[in-house]
C-alpha positions in Angstrom: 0.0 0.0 0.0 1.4 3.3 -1.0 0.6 6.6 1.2 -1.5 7.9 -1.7 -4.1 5.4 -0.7 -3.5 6.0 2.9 -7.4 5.4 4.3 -6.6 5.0 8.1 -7.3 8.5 9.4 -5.1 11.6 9.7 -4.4 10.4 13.6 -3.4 7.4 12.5 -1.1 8.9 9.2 0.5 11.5 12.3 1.9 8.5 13.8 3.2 7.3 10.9 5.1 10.1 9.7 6.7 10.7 12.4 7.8 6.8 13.0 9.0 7.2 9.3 11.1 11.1 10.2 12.5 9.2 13.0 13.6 6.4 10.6 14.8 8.4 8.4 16.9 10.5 10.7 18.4 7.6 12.2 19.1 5.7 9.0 20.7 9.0 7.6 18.3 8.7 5.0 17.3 12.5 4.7 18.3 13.0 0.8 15.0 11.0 0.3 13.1 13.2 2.2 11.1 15.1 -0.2 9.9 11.5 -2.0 8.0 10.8 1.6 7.1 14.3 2.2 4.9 14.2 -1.3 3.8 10.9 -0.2 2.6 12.2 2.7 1.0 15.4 1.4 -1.0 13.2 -1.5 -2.4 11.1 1.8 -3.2 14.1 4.0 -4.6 15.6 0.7 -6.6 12.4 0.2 -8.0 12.4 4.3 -9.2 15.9 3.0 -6.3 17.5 5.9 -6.4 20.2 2.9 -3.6 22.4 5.7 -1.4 19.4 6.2 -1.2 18.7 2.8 -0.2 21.9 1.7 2.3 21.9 4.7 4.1 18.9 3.7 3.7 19.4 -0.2 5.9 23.0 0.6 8.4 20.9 2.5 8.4 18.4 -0.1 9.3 21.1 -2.9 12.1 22.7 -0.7 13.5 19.2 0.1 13.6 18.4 -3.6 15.3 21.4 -4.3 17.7 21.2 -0.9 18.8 17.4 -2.4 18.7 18.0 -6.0 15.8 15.2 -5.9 14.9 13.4 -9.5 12.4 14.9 -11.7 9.9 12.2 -10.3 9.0 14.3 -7.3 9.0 17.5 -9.3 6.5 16.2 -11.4 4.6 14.5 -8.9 4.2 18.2 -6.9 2.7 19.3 -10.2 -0.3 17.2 -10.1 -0.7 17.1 -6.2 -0.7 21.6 -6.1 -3.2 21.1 -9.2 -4.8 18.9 -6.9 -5.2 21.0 -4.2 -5.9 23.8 -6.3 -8.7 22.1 -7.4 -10.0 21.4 -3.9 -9.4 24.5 -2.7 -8.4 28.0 -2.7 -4.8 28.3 -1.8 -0.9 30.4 -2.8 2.1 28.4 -2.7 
């Protein structure tokens, strides 16, 4: 199962972020930072968390850019601010 078809709550997709930050920190893992923080915007975005979307979706674009992430994730962002856009009203 892949975060964009997260379906167990926002509480529960809290919990799992940070499990997966803490991971990540301790694994020294932060240059793939920006592929969870999309993941993680597309499943707040998908729980209809329409703020902690656009939180992590911000943080996934500067982490992209930080690490010099493939074009995967920039392309990805795209479609998730089109997305939101289309759910809401909102400035990047």
């Amino acid at each position: 199962m892949g975060l964009t078809s997260y379906s167990a709550g926002t509480e529960g997709l809290d919990k799992l972020l940070e499990e997966t930050l803490d991971m990540m920190e301790k694994e020294d893992m932060g240059f793939l930072v920006a592929n969870y923080y999309a993941g993680f915007a597309w499943a707040y975005l998908g729980g209809s968390d329409f703020e902690n979307a656009r939180k992590y979706g911000l943080l996934a674009e500067e982490m992209a850019e930080r690490y010099g992430q493939e074009e995967d994730v920039g392309q990805r962002m795209g479609n998730f601010w089109q997305a939101l856009k289309d759910k809401m009203d909102f400035q990047r």
